[in-house]
C-alpha positions in Angstrom: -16.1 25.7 39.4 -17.9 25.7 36.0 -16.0 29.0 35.9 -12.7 27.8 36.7 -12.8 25.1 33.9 -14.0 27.1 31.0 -10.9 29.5 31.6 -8.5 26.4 31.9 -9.7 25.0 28.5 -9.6 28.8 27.2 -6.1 29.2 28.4 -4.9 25.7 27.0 -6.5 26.6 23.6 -3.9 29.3 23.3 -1.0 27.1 24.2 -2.3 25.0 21.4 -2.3 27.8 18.9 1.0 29.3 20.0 2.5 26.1 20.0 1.3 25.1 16.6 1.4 28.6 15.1 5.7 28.8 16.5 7.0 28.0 13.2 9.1 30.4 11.4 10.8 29.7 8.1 14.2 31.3 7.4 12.6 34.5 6.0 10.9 36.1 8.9 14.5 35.2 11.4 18.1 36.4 10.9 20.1 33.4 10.9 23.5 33.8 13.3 26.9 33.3 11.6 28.2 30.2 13.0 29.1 29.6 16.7 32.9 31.0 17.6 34.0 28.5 19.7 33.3 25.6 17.2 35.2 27.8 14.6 38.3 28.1 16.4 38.5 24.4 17.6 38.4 23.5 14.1 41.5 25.0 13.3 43.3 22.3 15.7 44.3 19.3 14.5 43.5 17.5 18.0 39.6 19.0 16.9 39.4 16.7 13.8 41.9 13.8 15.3 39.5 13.1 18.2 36.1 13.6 16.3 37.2 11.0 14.0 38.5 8.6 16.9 35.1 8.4 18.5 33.6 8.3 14.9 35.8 5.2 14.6 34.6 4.0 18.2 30.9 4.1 17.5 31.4 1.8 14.3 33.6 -0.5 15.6 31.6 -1.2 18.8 28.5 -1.3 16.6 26.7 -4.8 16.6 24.8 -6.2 13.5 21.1 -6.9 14.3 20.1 -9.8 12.7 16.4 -10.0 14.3 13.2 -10.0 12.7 11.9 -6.9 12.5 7.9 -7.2 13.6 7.4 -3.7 12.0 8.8 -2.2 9.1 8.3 1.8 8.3 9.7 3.1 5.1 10.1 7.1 4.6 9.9 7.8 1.2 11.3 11.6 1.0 10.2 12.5 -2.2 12.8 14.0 -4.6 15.0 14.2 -1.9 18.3 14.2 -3.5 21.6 14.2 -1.6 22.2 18.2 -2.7 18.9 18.6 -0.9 20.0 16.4 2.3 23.5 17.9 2.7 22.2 22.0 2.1 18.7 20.9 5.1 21.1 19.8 7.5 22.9 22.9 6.9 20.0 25.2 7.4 18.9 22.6 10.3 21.8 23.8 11.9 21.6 27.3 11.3 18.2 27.4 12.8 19.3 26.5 16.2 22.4 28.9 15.9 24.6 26.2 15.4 26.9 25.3 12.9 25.4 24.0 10.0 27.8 21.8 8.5 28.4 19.6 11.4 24.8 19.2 11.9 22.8 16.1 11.1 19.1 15.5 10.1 18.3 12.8 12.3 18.4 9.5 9.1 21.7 10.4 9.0 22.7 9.0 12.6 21.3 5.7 10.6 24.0 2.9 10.6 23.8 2.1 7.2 23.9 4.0 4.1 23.3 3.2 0.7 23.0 4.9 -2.9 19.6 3.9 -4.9 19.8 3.7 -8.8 16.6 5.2 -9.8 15.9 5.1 -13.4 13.0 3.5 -15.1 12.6 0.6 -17.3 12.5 3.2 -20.6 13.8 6.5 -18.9 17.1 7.5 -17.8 15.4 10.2 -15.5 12.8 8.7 -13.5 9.5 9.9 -11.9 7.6 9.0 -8.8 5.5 6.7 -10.7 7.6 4.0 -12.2 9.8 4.3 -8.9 6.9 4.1 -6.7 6.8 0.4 -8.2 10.7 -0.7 -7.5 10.8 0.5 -3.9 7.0 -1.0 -3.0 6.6 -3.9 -5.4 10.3 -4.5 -6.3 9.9 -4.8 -9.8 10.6 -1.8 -12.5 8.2 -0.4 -14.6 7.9 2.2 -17.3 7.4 6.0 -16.7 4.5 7.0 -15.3 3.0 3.5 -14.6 2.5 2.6 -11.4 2.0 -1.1 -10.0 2.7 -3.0 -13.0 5.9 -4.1 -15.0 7.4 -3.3 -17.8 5.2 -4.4 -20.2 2.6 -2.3 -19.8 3.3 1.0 -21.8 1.7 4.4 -20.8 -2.4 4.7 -20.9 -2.9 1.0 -22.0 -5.3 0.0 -19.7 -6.3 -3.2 -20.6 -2.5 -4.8 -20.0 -2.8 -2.9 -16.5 -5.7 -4.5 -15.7 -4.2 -8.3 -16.6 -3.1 -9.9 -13.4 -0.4 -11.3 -15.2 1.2 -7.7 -15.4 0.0 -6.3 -12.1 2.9 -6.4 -9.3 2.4 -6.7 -5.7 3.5 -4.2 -3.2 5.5 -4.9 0.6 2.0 -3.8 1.4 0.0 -6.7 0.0 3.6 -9.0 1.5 2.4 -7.6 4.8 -1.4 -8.0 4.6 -0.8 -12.0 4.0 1.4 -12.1 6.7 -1.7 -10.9 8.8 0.3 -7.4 9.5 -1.4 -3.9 10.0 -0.6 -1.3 7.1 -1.0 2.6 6.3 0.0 5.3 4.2 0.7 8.9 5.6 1.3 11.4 2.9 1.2 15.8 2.9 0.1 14.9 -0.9 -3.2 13.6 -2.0 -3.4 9.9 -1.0 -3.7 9.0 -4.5 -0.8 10.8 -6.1 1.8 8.4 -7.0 3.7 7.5 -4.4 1.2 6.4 -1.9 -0.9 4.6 -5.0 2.3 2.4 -5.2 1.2 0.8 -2.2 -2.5 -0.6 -3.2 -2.9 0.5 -7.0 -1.9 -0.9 -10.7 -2.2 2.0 -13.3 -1.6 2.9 -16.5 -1.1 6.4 -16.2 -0.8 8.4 -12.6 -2.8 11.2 -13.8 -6.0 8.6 -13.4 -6.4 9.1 -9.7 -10.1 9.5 -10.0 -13.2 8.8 -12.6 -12.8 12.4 -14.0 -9.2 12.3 -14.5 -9.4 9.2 -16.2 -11.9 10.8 -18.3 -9.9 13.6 -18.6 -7.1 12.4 -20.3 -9.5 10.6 -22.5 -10.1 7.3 -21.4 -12.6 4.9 -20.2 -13.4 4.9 -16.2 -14.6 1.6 -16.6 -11.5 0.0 -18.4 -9.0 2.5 -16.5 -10.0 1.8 -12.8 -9.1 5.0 -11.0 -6.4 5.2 -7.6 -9.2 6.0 -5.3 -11.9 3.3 -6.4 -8.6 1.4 -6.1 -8.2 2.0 -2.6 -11.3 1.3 -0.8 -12.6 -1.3 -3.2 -9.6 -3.3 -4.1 -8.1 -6.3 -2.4 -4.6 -3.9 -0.9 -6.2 -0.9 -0.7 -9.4 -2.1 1.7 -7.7 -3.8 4.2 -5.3 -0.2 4.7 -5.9 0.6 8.6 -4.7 3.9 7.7 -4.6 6.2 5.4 -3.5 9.8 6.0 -3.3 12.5 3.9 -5.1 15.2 1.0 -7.4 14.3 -1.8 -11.2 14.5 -0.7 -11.7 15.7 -4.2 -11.4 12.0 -5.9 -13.7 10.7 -3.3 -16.5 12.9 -4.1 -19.0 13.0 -6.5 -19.2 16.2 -8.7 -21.6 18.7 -6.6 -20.9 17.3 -3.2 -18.6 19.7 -0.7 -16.1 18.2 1.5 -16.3 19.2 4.8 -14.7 22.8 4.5 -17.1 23.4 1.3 -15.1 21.8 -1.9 -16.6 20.4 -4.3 -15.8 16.7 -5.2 -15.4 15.7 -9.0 -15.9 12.4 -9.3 -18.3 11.9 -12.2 -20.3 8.4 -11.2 -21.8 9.6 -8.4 -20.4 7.5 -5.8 -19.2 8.7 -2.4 -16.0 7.3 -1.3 -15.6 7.9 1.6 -18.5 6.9 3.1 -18.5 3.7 1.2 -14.9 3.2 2.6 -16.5 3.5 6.3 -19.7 1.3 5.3 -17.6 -1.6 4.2 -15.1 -1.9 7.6 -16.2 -4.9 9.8 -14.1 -3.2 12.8 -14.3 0.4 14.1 -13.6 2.8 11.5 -13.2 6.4 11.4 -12.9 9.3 9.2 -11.5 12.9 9.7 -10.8 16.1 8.1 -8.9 17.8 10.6 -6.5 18.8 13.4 -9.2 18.7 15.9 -10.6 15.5 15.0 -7.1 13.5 14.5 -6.6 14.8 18.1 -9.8 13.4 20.0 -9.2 10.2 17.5 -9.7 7.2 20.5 -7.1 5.1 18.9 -7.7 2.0 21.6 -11.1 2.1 20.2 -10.2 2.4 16.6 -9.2 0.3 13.7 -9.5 1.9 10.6 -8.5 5.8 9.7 -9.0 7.8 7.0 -8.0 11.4 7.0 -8.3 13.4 4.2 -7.2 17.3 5.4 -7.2 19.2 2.2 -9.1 19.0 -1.9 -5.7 17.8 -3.4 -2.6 17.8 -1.8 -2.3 19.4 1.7 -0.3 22.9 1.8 3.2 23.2 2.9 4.1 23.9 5.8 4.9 27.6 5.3 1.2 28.1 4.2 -0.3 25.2 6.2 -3.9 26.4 8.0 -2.4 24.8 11.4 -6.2 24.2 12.5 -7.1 22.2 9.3 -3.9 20.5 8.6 -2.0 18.4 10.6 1.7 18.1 10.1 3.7 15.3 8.4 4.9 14.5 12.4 1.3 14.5 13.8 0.0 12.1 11.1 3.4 9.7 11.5 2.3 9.7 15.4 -1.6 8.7 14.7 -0.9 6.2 12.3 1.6 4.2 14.5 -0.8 4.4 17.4 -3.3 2.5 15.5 -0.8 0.2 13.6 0.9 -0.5 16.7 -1.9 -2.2 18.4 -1.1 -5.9 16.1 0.5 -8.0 18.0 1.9 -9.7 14.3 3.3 -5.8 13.4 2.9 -3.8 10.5 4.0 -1.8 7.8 3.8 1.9 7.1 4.4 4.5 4.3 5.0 7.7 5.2 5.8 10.5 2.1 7.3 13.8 2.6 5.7 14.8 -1.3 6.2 18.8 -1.1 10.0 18.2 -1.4 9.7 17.7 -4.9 6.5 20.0 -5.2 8.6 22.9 -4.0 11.9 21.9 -6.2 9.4 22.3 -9.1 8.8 25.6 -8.9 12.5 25.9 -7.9 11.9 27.0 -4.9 14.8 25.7 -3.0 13.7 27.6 0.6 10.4 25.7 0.8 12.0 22.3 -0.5 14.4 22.7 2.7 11.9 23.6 5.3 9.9 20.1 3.8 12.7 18.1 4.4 13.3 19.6 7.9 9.2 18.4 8.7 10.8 15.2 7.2 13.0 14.8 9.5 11.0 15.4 12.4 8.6 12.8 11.4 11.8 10.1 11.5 12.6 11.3 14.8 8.8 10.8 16.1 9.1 7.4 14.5 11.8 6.4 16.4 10.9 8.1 19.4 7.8 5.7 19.6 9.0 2.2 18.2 12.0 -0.3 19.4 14.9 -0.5 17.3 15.4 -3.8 18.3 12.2 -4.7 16.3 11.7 -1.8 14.0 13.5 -1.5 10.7 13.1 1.8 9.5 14.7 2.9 5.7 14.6 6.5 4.7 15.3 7.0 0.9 14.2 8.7 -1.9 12.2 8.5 -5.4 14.4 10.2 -7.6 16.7 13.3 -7.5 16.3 17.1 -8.7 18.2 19.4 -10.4 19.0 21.7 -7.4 23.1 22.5 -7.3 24.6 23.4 -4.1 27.7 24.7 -5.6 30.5 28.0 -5.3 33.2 28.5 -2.8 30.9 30.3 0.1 32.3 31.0 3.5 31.8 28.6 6.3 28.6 29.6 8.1 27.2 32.0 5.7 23.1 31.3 4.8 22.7 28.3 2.8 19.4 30.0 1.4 21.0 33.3 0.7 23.7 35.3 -1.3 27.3 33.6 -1.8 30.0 35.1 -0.6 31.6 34.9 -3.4 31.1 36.6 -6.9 31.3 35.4 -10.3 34.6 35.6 -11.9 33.1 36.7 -15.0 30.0 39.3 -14.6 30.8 40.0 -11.1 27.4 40.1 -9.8 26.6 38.0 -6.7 25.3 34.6 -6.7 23.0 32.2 -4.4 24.7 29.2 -3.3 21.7 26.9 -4.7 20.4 27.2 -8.3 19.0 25.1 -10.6 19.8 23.3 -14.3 16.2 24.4 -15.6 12.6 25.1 -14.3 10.3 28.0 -14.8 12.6 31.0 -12.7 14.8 31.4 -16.1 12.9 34.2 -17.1 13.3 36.4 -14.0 17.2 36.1 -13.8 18.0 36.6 -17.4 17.3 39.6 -19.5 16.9 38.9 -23.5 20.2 39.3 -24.4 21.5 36.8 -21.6 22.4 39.1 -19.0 21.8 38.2 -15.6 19.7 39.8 -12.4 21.8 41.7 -10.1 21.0 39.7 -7.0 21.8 42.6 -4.6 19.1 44.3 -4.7 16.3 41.4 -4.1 15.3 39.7 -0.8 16.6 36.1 -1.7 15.3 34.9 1.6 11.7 35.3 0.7 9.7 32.3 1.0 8.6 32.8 -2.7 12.4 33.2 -4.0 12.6 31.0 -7.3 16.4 30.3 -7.4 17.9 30.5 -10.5 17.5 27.9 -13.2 19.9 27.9 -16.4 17.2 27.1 -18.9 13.6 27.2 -19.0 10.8 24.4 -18.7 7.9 25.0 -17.0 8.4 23.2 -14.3 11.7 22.1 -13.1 12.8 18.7 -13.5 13.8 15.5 -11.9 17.6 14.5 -11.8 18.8 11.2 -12.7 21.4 10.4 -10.1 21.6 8.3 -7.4 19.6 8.6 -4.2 20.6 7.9 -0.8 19.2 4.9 1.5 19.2 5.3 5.3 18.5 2.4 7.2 18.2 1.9 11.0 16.9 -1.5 12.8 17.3 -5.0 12.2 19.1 -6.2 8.9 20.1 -2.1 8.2 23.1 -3.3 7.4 21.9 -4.9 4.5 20.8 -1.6 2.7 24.8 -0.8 1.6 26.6 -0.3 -1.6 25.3 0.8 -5.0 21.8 -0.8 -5.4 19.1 -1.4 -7.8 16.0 0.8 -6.7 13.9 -2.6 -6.9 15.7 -5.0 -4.2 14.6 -2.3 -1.3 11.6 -3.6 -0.9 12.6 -7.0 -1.1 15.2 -6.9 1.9 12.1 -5.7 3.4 10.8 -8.4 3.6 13.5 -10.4 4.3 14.0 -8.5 7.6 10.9 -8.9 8.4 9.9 -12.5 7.1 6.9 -11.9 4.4 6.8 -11.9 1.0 8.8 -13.3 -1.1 11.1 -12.9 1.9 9.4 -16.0 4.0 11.8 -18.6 2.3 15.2 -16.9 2.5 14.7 -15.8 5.9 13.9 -19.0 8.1 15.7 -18.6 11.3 18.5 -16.8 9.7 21.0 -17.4 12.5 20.4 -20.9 12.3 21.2 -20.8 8.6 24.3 -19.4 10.0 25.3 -21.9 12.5 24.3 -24.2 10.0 27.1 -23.1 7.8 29.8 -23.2 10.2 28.7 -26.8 11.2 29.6 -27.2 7.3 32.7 -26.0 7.5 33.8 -27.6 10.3 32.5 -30.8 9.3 34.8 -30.2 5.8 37.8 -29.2 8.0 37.6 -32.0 9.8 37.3 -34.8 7.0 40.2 -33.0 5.1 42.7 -33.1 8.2 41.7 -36.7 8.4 42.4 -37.1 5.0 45.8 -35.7 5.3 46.5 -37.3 8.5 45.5 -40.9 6.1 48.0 -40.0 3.2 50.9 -38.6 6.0 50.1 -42.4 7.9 50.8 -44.1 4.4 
């Protein structure tokens, strides 16, 4: 029997592995041409005629939701810019053998949809700091602040610290409202977007003691992210928190648990003072394994930190150490789930931007597919009736999708097209700057002969038309998908800074509470008005015709 039991555990170990080792990125697959059939039906009229018609059905039969929403998840894709959206669910499709362009990354079967105005208070082009600040804490700040208005200007610590300047996040809204609350990121948990949810700082770069230090301040005047998160009122009461960064939570000359040394310069441990100070059960974990066996009945707190910094992507990801951006969207809704009030949750998809950088457009892609997944596991495991869910973005990039390619041909590969002027081929995505310049134009301007080169590599920089390096952000709008009660408020050309705060309308906390008292009530209070007018005005009339 013993026997029997060790080979049953041996053989479901390599369904594990398989299972978790079956991702393959475009590079190591030949992607199909799009399906026949679909091709020719497009050529019919009838085709686009009745695809429209039961496009027009859904919308019309569509009812507004006007509940309150118990629990409230926002997916913060970052640097996902529509370029990136419309050229994922292309390769989406492609990986399945389908047609790409009439495939759908699953925010965009949301019911409403939005466009985000994203610059910051003295930037045209924003970055994930200042904008961390208008879609958390509904106020705008200035570039690279995080948690604090605009009149604190960059590395001045001691306006940061002033109350007067510090700006709440939806998380602190939901905390009062006696609401559960996590973060889930694939970057460190103190990189900017995730410390928009607990921390008020001068400058993002001061996510621990030794970066403070670093950039030449004082630790003790510039409180770092992490000493912000399990010491400070927002941070503390997180139940989870879910991502990479052991590194600012321990001290210089203490390993983590896969050997890395921390770098924290006061000696203080972190973590472990993060599990000392919990009053319920509290837990922390470093890997795959360990999120897996996580009891979550008999846990209230979780902290898992999976990598030094920020955790790999997914094309590099040690699937035993790291789990993915779906996994840790799972764990932290089993905890959060358990309170009966609700909660809110943070979840960042951070290596779409981290991947744009470097202009790598095939690993941006395969981040925002992982994205999408994690949406679809949120909605998989929540009501809609009582979940509002809002998928946006920071900020754009500079990533073009652009040419006049062939239906079906590879998004991530060669157009099929030429330039009218060098004739040499092109990719259908490039980029307005970043640091591949150099490897696509020769000193006197000429450009790489593409035809040659393996653009599907995983390590392919795309082409970028002047050099910085590292590429940048774009300043245009972003989209907001929104699914659950009050979506239909998240339409029309907004200011980043009122997401948050129809939020908390939806879901009654905040600054929220006051406007939202038994909305349908105000409602039917309304009509009563109306009616009441309309009826004292036909009176009225009814006097003067009498007279």
């Amino acid at each position: 029997m013993k026997g029997f039991l060790i080979f049953i555990f041996y053989i479901g170990g390599l369904v594990f592995l398989v299972n978790c080792q079956g991702f393959q990125e475009p590079s190591t697959r030949l992607l199909k041409p799009a399906p026949l059939p679909i091709r020719l039906k497009m050529k019919k009229t009838s085709f686009w005629i009745d695809d429209a018609q039961q496009a027009l059905r859904g919308k019309i039969e569509r009812s507004l939701n006007e509940g309150k929403a118990k629990n409230v998840i926002l997916f913060l894709g970052d640097g996902l810019s529509i370029e990136t959206i419309a050229a994922g669910r292309i390769l989406k499709g492609q990986l399945e053998d389908r047609l790409g362009e009439r495939s759908k990354l699953t925010f965009e079967n949301f019911p409403a949809v939005g466009l985000s105005k994203t610059y910051c208070v003295d930037k045209q082009v924003a970055d994930s700091a200042c904008t961390a600040t208008a879609y958390l804490g509904g106020v705008k700040g200035n570039y690279r602040t995080i948690g604090v208005n605009g009149n604190v200007s960059l590395n001045d610590c001691g306006s940061a610290m002033n109350p007067v300047n510090q700006v709440e996040s939806i998380a602190s809204w939901a905390q009062k409202a006696n609401k559960s609350t996590g973060l889930v990121t694939n970057t460190a948990v103190t990189h900017a977007s995730p410390a928009g949810v607990y921390s008020h700082l001068a400058n993002r770069e001061f996510e621990s003691d030794y970066k403070v230090k670093l950039e030449g301040y004082n630790p003790a005047k510039c409180v770092d992210a992490a000493m912000q998160l399990v010491h400070h009122d927002v941070g503390k009461k997180l139940n989870v928190v879910l991502g990479g960064g052991t590194k600012r939570f321990l001290p210089n000359g203490t390993l983590d648990f896969y050997g890395n040394a921390g770098e924290r310069l006061d000696g203080r441990n972190l973590i472990s003072e993060w599990r000392q100070s919990k009053t319920g059960l509290a837990k922390s974990i470093f890997n795959v394994q360990q999120l897996i066996a996580t009891d979550y009945n008999n846990t209230d707190y979780l902290m898992g930190l999976f990598a030094p910094e920020a955790m790999n992507f997914k094309t590099e990801a040690d699937v035993v150490k790291e789990p993915s951006l779906e996994q840790m969207t799972e764990a932290a809704i089993k905890i959060l789930r358990k309170n009966q009030n609700g909660f809110f949750l943070f979840v960042e998809g951070g290596h779409i931007d981290t991947a744009h950088h470097e202009n790598m457009a095939q690993k941006a892609l395969i981040e925002t597919l992982e994205f999408s997944k994690a949406i679809q596991k949120a909605l998989d495991m929540t009501n809609s009736e009582e979940t509002l869910i809002v998928v946006t973005a920071d900020h754009s990039h500079t990533m073009t999708f652009s040419g006049y390619s062939s239906i079906g041909n590879n998004i991530l590969g060669l157009n099929t097209e030429k330039s009218d002027v060098d004739n040499l081929p092109y990719t259908t995505l490039s980029y307005a700057n970043g640091p591949s310049y150099y490897k696509h134009f020769n000193w006197t301007g000429e450009r790489l002969d593409l035809k040659n080169v393996n653009v599907l590599d995983k390590e392919f920089q795309y082409v970028s038309t002047f050099p910085s390096k590292t590429e940048t952000h774009g300043g245009e709008d972003v989209a907001v998908y929104a699914n659950g009660p009050w979506s239909h408020l998240f339409t029309g050309s907004l200011e980043q800074n009122i997401i948050p705060h129809m939020m908390a309308y939806a879901s009654c906390i905040g600054d929220g509470l006051t406007m939202c008292q038994n909305p349908k009530a105000r409602s039917s209070a309304a009509v009563v008005q109306i009616s009441v007018i309309l009826i004292i005005s036909s009176l009225i009339l009814t006097l003067f015709k009498n007279q």
